[in-house]
FIKE-594220 format. One line per 2 residues: number of its first residue (from 1); their letters; for each residue x, y, z of N, C-alpha, C. Coordinates in Angstrom, 1 decimal. Layout:
N
NUM> A> X Y Z X Y Z X Y Z | ...
END
This chain:
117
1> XX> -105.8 -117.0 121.0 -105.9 -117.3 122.4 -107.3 -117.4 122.7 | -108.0 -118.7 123.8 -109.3 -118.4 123.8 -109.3 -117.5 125.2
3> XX> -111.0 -117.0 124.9 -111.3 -115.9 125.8 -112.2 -116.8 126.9 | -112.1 -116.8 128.2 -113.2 -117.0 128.8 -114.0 -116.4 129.9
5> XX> -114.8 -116.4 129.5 -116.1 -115.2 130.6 -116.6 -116.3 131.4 | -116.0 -115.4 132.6 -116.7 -116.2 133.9 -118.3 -115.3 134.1
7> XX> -118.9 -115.1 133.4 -120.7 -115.0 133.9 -121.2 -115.9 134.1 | -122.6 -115.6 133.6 -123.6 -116.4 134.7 -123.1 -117.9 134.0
9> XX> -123.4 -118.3 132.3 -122.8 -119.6 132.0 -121.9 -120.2 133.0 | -120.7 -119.6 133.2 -119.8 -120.0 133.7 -120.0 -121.2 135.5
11> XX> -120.8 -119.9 136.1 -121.5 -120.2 137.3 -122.2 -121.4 136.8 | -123.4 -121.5 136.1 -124.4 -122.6 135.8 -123.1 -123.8 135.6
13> XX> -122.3 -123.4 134.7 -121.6 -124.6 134.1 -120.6 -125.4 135.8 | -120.3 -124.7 136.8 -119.4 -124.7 138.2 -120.9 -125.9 138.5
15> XX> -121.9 -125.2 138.9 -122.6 -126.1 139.6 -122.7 -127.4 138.9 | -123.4 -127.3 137.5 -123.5 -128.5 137.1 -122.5 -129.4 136.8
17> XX> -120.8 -129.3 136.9 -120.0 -130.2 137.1 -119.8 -130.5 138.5 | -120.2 -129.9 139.7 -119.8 -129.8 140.7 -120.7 -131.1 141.4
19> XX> -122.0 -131.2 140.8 -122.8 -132.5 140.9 -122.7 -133.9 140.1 | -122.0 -133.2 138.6 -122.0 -134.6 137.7 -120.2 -135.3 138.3
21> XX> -119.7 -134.5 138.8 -118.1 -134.8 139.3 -118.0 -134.9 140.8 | -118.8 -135.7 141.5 -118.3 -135.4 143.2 -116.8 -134.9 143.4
23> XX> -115.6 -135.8 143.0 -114.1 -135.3 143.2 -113.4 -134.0 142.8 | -114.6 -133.0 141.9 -113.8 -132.1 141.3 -113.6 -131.1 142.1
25> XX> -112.3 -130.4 141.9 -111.9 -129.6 142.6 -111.8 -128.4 142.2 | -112.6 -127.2 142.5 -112.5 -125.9 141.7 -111.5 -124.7 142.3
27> XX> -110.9 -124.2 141.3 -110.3 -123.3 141.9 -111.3 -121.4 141.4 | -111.3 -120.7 142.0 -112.0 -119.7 141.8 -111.4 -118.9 141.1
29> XX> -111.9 -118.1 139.7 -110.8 -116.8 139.1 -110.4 -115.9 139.3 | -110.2 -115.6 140.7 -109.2 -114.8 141.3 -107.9 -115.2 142.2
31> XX> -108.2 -116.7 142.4 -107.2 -117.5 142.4 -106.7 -118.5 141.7 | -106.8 -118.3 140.7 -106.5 -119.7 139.5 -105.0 -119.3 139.4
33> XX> -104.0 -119.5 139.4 -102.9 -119.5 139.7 -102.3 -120.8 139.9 | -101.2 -121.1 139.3 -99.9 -122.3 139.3 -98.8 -121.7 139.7
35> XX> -98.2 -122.2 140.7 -96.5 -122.0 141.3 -96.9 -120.3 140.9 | -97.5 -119.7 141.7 -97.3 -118.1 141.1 -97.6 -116.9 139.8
37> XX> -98.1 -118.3 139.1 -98.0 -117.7 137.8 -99.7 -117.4 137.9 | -100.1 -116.3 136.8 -101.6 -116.4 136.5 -102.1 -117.3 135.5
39> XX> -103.2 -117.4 135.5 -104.4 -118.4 135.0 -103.6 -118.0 133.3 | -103.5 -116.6 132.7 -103.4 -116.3 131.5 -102.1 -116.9 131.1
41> XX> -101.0 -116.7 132.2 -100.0 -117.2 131.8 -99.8 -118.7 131.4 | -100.5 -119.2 132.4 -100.2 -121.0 132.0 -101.6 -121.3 131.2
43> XX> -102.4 -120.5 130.8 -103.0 -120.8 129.5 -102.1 -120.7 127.9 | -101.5 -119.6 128.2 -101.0 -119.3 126.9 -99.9 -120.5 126.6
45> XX> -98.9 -120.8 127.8 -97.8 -121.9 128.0 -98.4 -123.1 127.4 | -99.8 -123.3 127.7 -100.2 -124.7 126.8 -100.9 -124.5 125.7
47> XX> -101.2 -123.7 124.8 -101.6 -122.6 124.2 -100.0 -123.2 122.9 | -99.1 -122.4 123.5 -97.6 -122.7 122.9 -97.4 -124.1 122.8
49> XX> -97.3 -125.0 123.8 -97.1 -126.4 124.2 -98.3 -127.0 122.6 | -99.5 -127.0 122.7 -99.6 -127.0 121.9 -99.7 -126.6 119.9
51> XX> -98.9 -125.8 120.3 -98.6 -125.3 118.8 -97.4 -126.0 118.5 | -96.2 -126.5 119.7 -95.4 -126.9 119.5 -95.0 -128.5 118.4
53> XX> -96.3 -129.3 119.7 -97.1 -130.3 119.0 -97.8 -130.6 117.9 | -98.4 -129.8 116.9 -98.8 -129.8 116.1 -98.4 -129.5 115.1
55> XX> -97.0 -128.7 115.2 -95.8 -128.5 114.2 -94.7 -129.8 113.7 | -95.2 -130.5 114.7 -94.1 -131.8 115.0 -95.2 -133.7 114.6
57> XX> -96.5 -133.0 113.9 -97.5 -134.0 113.8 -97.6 -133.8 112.0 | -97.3 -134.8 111.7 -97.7 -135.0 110.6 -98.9 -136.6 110.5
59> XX> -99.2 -136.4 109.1 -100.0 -137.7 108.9 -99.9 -138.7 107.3 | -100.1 -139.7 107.5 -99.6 -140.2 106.1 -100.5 -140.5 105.5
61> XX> -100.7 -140.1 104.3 -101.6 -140.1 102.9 -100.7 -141.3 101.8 | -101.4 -142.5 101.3 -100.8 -142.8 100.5 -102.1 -143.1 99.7
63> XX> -101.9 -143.9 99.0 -103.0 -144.7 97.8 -104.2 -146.0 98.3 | -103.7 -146.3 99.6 -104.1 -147.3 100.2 -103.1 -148.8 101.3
65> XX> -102.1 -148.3 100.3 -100.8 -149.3 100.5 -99.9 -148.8 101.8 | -100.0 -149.6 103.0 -99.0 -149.0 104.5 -97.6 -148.3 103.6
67> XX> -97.3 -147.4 104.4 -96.5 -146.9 104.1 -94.8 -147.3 105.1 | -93.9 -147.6 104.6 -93.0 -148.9 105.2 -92.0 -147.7 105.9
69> XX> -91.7 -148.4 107.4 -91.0 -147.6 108.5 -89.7 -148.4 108.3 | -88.4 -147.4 108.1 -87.0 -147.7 108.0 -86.2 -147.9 109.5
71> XX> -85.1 -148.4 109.2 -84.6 -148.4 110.9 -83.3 -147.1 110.6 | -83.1 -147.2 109.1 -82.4 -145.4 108.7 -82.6 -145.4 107.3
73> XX> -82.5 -144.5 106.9 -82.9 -143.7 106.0 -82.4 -144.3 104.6 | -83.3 -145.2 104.1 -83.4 -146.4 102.9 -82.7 -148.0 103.2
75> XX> -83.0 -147.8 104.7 -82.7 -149.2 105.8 -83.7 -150.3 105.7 | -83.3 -151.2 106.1 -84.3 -151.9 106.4 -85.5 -152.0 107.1
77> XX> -86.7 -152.4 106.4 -88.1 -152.4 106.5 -88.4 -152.4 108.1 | -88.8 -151.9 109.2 -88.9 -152.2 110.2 -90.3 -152.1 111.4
79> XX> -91.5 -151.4 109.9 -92.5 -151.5 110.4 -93.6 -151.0 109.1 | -95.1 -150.9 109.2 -95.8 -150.3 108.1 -96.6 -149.2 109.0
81> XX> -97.4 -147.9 108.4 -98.0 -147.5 108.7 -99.0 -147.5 107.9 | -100.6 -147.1 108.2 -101.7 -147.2 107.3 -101.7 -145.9 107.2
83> XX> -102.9 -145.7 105.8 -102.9 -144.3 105.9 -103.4 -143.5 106.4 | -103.5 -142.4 106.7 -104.0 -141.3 107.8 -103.9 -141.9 109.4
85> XX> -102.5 -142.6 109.6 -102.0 -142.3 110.8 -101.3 -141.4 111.6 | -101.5 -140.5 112.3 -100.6 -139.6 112.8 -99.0 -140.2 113.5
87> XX> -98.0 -139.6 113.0 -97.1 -139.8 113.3 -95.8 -138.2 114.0 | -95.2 -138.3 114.9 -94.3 -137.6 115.4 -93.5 -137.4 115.0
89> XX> -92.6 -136.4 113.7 -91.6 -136.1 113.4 -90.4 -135.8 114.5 | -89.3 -136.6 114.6 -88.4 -135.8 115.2 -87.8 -134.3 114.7
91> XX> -87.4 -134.5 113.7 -87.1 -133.5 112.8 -87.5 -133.2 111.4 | -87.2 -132.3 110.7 -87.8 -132.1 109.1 -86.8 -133.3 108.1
93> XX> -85.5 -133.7 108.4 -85.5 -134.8 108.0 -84.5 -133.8 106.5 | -83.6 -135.3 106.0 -82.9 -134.8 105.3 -83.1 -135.7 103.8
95> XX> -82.9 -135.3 102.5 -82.8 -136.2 101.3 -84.2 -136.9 101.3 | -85.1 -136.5 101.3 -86.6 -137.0 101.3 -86.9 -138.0 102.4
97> XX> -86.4 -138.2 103.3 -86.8 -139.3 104.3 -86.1 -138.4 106.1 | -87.7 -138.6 106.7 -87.7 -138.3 108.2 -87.7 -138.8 108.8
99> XX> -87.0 -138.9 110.3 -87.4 -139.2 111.5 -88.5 -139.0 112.0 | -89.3 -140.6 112.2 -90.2 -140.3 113.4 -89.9 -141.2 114.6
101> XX> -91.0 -140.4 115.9 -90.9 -141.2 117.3 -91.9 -142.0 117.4 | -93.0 -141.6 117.2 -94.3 -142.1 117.3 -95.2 -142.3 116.0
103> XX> -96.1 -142.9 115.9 -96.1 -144.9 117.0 -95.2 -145.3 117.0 | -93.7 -145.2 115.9 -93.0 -145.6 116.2 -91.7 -145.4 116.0
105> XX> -90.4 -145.9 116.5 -89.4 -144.7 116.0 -89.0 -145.4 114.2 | -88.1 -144.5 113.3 -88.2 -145.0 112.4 -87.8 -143.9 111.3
107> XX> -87.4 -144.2 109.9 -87.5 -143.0 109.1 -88.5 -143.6 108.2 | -89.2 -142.5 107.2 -90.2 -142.6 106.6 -89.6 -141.2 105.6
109> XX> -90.3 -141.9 104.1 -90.5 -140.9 103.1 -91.2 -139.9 103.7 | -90.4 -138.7 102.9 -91.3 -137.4 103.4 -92.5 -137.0 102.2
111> XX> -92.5 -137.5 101.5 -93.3 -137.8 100.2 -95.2 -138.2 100.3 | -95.2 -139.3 101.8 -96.4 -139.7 102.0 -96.2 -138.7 103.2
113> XX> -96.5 -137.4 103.6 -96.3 -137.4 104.9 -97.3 -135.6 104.8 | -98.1 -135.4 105.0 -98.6 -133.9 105.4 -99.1 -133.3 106.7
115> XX> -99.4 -132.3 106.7 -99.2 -131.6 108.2 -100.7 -132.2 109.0 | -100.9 -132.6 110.0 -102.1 -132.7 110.7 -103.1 -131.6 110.9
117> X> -104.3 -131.6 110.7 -104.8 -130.4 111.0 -106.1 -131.1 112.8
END
């Protein structure tokens, strides 16, 4: 979880966006609060939000050669990816080939496929 200290940085850092941003809108740390909740809580919520996302990201490594998007699983060709494109797993996928959504939907070998860092 990150930590943040509202000292003096903090203060310098308020003014100096408060000039480079005419529209920005600050809320103060004793009221940083959404629908009720505190600042900690809806930090940690995106915090989770993204852990969720990064579990669900993979990326494809091959030799050089796009790596070919199915419309099911040993289907017909229906798109290519290059390598080290990030792609959205729907799920872990079954018999060596996954569902993805993004860039596009599709099944894809799980073979070219490792975790995003």
């Amino acid at each position: 979880m990150k930590t943040i200290n509202y000292g003096k940085n903090f203060l310098a850092a308020i003014a100096f966006l408060s000039l480079a941003v005419p529209s920005l809108t600050l809320i103060s740390p004793a009221n940083a609060t959404t629908t009720g909740r505190s600042f900690e809580q809806n930090a940690a919520e995106e915090e989770l939000v993204t852990v969720a996302n990064n579990s669900m990201c993979r990326r494809v490594v091959t030799n050089g050669t796009p790596l070919n998007v199915r419309s099911r699983p040993g289907g017909r060709i229906i798109g290519k990816l290059r390598n080290g494109t990030r792609v959205t797993i729907v799920n872990r996928g079954a018999n060596g080939w996954v569902p993805i959504s993004r860039p596009m939907r599709g099944y894809v070998s799980s073979r070219y496929l490792t975790y995003c860092r």
